[in-house]
PAVO-726173 format. One record per residue (C-alpha): x, y, z. Coordinates in steps of 0.001 Angstrom, whole numbers, plus 500000, padded with zeros to 6 digits. Each point is the difference from the previous one (the first is absolute). Example, Ala and Ser with C-alpha at 12.3 -4.5 7.8 and 13.67 -1.06 7.14 Angstrom:
2
       c1       c2       c3
   512300   495500   507800
   501370   503440   499340
This chain:
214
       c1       c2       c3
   694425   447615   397495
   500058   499030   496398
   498068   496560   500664
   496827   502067   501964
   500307   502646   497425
   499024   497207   497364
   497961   498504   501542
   497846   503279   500972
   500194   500692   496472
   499116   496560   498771
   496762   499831   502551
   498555   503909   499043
   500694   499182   496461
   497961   497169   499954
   497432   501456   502301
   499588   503041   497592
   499860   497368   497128
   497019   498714   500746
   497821   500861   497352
   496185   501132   502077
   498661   501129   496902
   500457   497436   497036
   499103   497469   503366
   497049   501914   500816
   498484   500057   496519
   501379   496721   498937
   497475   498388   503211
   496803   501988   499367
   500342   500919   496522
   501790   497151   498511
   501821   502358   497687
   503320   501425   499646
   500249   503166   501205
   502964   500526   497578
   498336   499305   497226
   497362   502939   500528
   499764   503763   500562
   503674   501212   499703
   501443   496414   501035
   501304   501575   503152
   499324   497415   503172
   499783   503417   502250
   496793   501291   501745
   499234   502857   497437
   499475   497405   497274
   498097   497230   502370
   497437   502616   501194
   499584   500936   496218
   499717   496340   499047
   499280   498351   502520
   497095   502124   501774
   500679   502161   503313
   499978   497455   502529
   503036   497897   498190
   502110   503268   499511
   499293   501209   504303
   501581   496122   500693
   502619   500575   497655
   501061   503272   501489
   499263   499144   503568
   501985   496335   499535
   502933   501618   497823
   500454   502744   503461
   499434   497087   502464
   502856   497621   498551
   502704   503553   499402
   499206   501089   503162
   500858   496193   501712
   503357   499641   497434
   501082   503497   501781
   498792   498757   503651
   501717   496207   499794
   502916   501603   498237
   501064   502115   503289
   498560   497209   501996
   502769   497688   498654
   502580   502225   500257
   499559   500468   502894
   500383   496403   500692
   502743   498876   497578
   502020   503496   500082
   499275   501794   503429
   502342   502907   498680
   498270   500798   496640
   498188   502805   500788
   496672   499964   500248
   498747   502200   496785
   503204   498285   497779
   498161   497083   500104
   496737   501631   499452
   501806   501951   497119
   500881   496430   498432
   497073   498051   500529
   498142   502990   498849
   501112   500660   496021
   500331   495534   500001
   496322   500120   500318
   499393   502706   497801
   502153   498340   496913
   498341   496496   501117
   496569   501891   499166
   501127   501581   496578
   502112   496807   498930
   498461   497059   501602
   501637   496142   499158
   496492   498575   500023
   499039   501647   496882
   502991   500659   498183
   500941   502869   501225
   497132   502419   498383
   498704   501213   503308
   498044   503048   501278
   501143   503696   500167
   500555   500337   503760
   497229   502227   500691
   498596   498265   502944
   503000   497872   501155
   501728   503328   500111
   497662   501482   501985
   500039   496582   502253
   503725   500437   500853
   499648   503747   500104
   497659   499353   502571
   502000   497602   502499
   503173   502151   499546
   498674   503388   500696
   496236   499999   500524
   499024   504004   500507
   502108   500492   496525
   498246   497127   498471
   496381   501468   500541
   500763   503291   499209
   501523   498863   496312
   496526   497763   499817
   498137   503513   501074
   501583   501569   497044
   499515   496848   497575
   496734   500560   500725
   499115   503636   499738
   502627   500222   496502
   496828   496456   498682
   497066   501780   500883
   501017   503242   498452
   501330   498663   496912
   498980   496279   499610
   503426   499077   498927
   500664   497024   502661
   503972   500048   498162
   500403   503523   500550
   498819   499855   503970
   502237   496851   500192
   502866   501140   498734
   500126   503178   502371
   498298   498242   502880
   503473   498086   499522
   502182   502822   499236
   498929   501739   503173
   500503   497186   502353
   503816   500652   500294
   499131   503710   500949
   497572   499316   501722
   501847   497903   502316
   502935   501989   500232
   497874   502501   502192
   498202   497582   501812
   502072   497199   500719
   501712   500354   503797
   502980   498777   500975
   503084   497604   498329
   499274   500438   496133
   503471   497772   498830
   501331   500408   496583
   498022   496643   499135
   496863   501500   500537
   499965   502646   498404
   501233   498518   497123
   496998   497125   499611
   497585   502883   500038
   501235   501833   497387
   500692   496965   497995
   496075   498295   500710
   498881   503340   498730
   502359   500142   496734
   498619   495902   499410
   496586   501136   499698
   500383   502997   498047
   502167   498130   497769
   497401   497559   499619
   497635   502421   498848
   502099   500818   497460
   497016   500000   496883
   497468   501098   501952
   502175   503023   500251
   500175   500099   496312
   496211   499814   499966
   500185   503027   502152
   502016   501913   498051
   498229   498989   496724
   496436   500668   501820
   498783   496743   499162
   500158   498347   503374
   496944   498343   500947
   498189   501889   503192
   498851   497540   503209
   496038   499393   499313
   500228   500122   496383
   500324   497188   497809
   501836   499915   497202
   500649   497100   497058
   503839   499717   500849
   499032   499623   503795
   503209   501790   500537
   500447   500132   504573
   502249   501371   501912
């Protein structure tokens, strides 16, 4: 049990690692995505850097490879440990990917904020919960244009949302990783929620000389 736990962790950690953005913009743009915008490798500041098309990839790529840390974890549980339940190992593989986004070993551990990874494992784990936090997300950015406001309650209502809508076995385990993915990326937004507070956060569509992103 302990060996397939580390290696589930070991494999969605490095999975969520993988850093789509600063690769994305380091191939077509030759730049460094860190060393633009708010220096955060996330989608938010590669569509505001990088143009439109670079920050869809981003997102899209950054759901894809959650989404498959989530899927292969289970998938080798349920080869290596038959009896860890099904959603444990989702659970585990699940906040591994989301900490291998926000502190990946490729670039020295100064990763993204989560946002889309988040919403990746979110999605394999409990997919009706996942698109209704994305619903929100969305509705919170076009009526206020703060993309770290709708991200940090599209992520705060993803445990509550899935606590209604989530059917059957909900272990300990599971519960747990959803409330902690959610805490990671609020946490992570810690100064853009002193922005908020202070009014000076920079609105989605508006640029500013800081560049400050969600």
């Amino acid at each position: 049990m302990i060996l397939a736990s580390f290696v589930i962790v070991a494999l969605s950690y490095l999975l969520g690692s993988i850093p789509t953005g600063y690769l994305l913009v380091k191939l077509f743009l030759h730049e460094d995505i860190r060393s633009v915008g708010s220096g955060n490798i996330g989608a938010t500041n590669v569509l505001r850097s990088g143009g439109k098309g670079l920050g869809a990839a981003t997102f899209l790529l950054d759901v894809v490879k959650a989404a498959a840390a989530v899927w292969l974890g289970a998938l080798l549980a349920s080869i290596l440990v038959p009896s860890m339940p099904f959603r444990d190992a989702q659970a585990l593989a699940a906040v591994s990917a989301v900490l291998g986004n926000m502190f990946p070993v490729w670039l020295r551990f100064r990763g993204g904020k989560g946002v889309s990874t988040g919403f990746g494992v979110f999605l394999a784990a409990a997919p009706l919960a996942a698109l209704s936090s994305i619903v929100l997300f969305t509705v919170v950015l076009l009526v206020t244009r703060y993309v770290s406001l709708a991200s940090i309650l599209g992520a705060a209502s993803f445990p509550i949302f899935a606590w209604f809508m989530v059917r059957g076995d909900r272990p300990a385990p599971y519960i747990a990783a959803q409330i902690v993915v959610a805490l990671l990326i609020i946490l992570r937004h810690h100064q853009n929620i002193r922005r908020l507070v202070t009014g000076t956060e920079n609105r989605f569509g508006r640029h500013t000389q800081e560049g400050k992103t969600a």
